[in-house]
C-alpha positions as CSV (number, residue, x, y, z in Angstrom):
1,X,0.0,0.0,0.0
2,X,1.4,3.3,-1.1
3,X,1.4,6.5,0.6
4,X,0.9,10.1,-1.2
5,X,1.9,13.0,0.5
6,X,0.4,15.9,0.0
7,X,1.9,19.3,1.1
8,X,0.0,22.6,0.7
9,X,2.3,26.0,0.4
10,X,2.6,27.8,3.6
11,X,0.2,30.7,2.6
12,X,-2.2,28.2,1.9
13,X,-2.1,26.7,5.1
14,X,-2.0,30.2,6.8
15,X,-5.2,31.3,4.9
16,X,-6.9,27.9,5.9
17,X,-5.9,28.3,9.7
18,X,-7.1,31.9,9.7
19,X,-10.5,31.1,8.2
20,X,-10.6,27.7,10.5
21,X,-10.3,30.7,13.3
22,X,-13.0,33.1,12.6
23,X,-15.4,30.1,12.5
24,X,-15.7,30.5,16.6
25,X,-16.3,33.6,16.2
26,X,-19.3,35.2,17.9
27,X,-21.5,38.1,15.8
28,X,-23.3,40.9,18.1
29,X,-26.5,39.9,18.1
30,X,-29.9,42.0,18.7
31,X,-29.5,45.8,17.9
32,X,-26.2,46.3,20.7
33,X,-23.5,46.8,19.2
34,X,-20.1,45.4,19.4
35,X,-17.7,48.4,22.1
36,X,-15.3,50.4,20.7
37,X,-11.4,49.8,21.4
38,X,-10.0,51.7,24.3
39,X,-8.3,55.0,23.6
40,X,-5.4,56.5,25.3
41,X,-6.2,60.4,25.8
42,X,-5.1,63.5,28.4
43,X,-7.4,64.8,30.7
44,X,-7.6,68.2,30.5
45,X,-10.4,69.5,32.7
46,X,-12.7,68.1,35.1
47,X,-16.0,69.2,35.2
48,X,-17.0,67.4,38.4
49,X,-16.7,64.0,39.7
50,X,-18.0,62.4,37.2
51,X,-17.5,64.0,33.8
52,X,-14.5,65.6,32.3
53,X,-13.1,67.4,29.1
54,X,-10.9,65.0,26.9
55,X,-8.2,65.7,24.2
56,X,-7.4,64.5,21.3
57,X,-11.1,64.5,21.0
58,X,-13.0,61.3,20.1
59,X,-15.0,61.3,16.9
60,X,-15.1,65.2,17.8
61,X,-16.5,64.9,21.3
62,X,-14.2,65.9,24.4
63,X,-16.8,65.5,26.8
64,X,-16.8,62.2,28.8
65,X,-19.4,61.0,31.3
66,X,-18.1,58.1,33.7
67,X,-20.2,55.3,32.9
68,X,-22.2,53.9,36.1
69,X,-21.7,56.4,38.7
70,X,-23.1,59.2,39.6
71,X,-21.4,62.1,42.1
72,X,-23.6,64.6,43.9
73,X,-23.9,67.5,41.2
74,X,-21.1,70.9,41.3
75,X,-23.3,72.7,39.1
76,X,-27.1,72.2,40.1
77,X,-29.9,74.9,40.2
78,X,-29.8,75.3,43.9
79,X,-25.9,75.1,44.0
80,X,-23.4,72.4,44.8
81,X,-25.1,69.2,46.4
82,X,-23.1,68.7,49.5
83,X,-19.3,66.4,48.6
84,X,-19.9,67.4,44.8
85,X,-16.5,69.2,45.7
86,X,-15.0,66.7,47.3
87,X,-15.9,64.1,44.5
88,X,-14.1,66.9,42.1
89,X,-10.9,66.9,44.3
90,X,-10.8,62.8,44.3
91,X,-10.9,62.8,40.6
92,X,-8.4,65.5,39.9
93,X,-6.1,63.4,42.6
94,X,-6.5,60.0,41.3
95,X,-6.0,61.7,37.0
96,X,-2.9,63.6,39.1
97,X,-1.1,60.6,39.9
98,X,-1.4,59.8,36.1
99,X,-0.1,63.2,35.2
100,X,-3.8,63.2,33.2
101,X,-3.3,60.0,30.8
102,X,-5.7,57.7,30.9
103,X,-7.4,54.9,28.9
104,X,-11.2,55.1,27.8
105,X,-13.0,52.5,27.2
106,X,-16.7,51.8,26.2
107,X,-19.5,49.7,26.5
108,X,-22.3,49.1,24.4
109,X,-23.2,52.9,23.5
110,X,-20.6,55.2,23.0
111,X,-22.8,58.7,23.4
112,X,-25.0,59.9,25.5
113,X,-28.2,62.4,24.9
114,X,-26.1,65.2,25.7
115,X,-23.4,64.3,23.3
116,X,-20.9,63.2,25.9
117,X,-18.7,60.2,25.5
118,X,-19.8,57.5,27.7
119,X,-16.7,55.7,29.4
120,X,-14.7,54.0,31.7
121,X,-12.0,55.7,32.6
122,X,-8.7,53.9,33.5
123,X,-5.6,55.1,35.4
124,X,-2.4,54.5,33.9
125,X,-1.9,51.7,37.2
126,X,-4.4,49.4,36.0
127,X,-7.3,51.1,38.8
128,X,-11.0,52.0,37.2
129,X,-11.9,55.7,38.2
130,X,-15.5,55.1,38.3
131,X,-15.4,52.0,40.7
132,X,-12.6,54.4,43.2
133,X,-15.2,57.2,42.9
134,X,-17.9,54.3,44.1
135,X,-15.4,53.0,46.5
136,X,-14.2,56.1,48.3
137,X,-18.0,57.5,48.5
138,X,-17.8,59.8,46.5
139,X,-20.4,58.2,44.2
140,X,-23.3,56.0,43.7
141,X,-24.3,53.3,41.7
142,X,-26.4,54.2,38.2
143,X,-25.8,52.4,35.4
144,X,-28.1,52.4,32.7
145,X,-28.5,49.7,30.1
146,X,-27.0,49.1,27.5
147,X,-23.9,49.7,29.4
148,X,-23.9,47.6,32.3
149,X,-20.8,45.5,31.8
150,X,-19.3,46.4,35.5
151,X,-22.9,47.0,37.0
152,X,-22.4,43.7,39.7
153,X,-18.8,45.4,39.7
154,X,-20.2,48.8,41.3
155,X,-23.1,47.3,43.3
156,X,-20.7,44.8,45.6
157,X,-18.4,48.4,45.6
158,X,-21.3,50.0,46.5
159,X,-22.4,47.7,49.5
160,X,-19.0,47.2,51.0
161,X,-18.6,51.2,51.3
162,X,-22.2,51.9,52.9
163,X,-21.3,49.1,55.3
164,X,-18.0,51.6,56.1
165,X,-20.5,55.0,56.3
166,X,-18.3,57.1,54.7
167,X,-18.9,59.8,52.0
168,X,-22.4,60.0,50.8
169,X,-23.3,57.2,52.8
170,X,-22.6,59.2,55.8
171,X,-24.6,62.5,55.7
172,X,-27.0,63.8,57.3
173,X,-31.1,62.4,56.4
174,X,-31.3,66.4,54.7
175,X,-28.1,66.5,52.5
176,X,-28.7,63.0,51.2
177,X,-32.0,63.9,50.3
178,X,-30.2,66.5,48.0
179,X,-28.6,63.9,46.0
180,X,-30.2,62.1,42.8
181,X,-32.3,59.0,43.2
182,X,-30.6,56.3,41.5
183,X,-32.8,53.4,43.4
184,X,-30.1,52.9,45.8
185,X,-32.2,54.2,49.3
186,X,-30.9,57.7,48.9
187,X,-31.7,60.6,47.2
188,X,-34.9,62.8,45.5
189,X,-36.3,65.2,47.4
190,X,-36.9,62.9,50.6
């Protein structure tokens, strides 16, 4: 019994293995769509806590919003809610640290209704802003979906600070009442 050998060129077997590759690959399904690759950018004002001016721009936009977190508003109608300063100074600390470099990265929609770029926001030492801003107090849980990738993420954040009653988890019944209701037992009025 003979034996042929066959041998196919090496491009051939390069395009083969590539195709053989892309066969596991999974498609976005639904109307989501698939997130945007991260993007290295300097931070070059912060507007409060949670949203800040970008540069270069991103498809024209230098406004980012932290995805999932929300910090007592700087800028409200009736004034600054009580921390919204403080939540200011621990972002301008933590991008400091970074000299102002840091990574965005996205979830599932890229833009909010104001025209802000929705990210989260990543310190040039591996740590997430938005969970440190969740973390230290400064912040509370609100994600909204589509982007909800590191909601369980900011929820167990979340619960291990108000067990600590610190930041917004430890003022007064009044001040909190200041704050935005984001279903987490604080907030809207009272």
């Amino acid at each position: 019994m003979s034996r042929t050998i066959f041998r196919l060129p090496p491009f051939l077997l390069l395009l083969i293995s590539a195709l053989a590759a892309g066969c596991g690959a999974s498609l976005p399904t639904g109307d989501s769509e698939e997130p945007a690759s991260p993007q290295r950018v300097s931070v070059t004002r912060i507007t409060d806590g949670d949203t800040v001016k970008v540069r270069p721009a991103i498809d024209g936009i230098e406004d980012v919003r932290l995805i999932g977190v929300d910090t007592p508003e700087k800028y409200g109608s009736d004034g600054p809610q009580s921390l919204a300063e403080e939540a200011a100074v621990f972002t301008e600390e933590g991008l400091q640290r970074g000299a102002w470099r840091v990574e965005l990265r996205f979830d599932v929609e890229k833009v909010d209704q104001y025209g802000r770029l929705l990210a989260y926001v990543y310190l040039p030492d591996g740590r997430m802003l938005n969970e440190a801003l969740i973390s230290g107090g400064y912040a509370q849980v609100a994600t909204f979906p589509p982007n909800t990738k590191h909601q369980e993420r900011f929820e167990a954040a979340q619960e291990e600070v108000q067990g600590r009653d610190i930041g917004i988890w430890s003022l007064s019944e009044d001040r909190i009442c200041e704050l935005a209701d984001r279903g987490n037992g604080i907030g809207g009025g009272c």
